[in-house]
N, C-alpha and C positions, 0 to 999 in steps of 0.2 A: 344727487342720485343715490339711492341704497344700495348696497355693495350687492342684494341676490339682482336689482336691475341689470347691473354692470356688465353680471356673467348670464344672462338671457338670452336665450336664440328663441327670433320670433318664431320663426319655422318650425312643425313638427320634421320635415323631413330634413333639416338643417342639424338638428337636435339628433336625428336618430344616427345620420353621418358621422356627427361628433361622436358620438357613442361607439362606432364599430371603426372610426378610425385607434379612437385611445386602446378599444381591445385589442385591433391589430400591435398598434403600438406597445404594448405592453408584453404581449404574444413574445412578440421579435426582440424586445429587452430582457425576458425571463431564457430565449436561447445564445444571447449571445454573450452574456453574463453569467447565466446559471442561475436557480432557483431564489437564491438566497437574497445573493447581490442583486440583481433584478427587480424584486419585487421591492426590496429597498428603495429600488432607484423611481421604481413605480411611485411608492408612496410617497416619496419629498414632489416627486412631481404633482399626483393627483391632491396632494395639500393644499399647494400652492395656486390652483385654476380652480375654476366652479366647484364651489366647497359639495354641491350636487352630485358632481359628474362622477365622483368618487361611487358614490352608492348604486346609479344606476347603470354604471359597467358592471356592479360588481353581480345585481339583479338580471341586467342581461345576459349574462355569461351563467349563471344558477339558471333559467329558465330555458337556455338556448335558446335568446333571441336572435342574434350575432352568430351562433355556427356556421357553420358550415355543411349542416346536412336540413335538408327537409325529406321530411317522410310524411307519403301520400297514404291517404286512408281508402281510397274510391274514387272510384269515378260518377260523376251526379248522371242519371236519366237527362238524354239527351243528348250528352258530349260528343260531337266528331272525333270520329277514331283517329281521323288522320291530325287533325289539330292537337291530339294530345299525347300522339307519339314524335311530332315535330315538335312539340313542348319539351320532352323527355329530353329528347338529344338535343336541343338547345343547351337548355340549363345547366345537364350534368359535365363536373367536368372531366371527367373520365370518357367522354366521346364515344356514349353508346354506339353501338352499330342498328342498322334498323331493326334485325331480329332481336338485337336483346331490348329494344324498346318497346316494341311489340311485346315480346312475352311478359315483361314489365307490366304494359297496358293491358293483357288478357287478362295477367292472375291480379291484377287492381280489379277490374273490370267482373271479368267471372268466377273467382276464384276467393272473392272476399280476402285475400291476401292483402299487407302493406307495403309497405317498398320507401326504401331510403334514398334520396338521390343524395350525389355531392356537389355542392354549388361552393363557390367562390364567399366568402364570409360576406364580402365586402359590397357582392352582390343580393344577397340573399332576398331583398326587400321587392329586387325587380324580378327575381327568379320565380319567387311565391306567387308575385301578382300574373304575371306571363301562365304558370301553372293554374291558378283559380280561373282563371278567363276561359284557356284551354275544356275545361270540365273539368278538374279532379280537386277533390277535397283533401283538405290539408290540416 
């Protein structure tokens, strides 16, 4: 076996897990250590696992793939209003109330406005999809 077989996850969604667990992970070792010590401790670990996994946390976390925030561009022609402000308050986790999801939904909606929701990092992946389904572009 070659050693990049070894550290292989068949699964793209196996693969993107692994990715937003290590940033979690690393997240939580940079506060409970401190900047320095942390990221140290980060690095002998990410050395030592998928000589990979090193790079594309590091590209997730540059791009914001793994945050915790997605922001909505619009809403597509055609969206149900009501699907996409029961999308809002789902996701966000700050437990929109129905008027601020609504006005959320208008100024996407009529206002050409953006809007940043806060999702669970960990979630993100299910957030976005539940979001795009609903109508709104992302």
């Amino acid at each position: 076996m070659l050693m990049n077989e070894q550290y292989s996850v068949k699964e793209t969604d196996g693969r993107a897990q692994l990715i937003s667990d290590a940033i979690a992970f690393m997240q939580s070792i940079v506060r409970h250590y401190g900047e320095d010590r942390g990221m140290a401790m980060w690095e002998q670990m990410a050395d030592s696992c998928d000589p990979a996994l090193k790079g594309e946390v590091f590209i997730a976390m540059l791009t914001g793939q793994f945050s915790g925030r997605i922001t909505l561009h619009g809403v597509r022609d055609g969206a149900n209003a009501v699907a996409c402000i029961k999308a809002i308050r789902s996701v966000d986790r700050r437990r929109l109330g129905l008027k601020e999801a609504k006005d959320m939904y208008d100024g996407l909606k009529y206002n050409s406005k953006s809007a940043i929701l806060e999702v669970e990092s960990n979630q993100r992946g299910r957030a976005a999809a539940e979001l795009r389904t609903a109508g709104f572009e992302l």
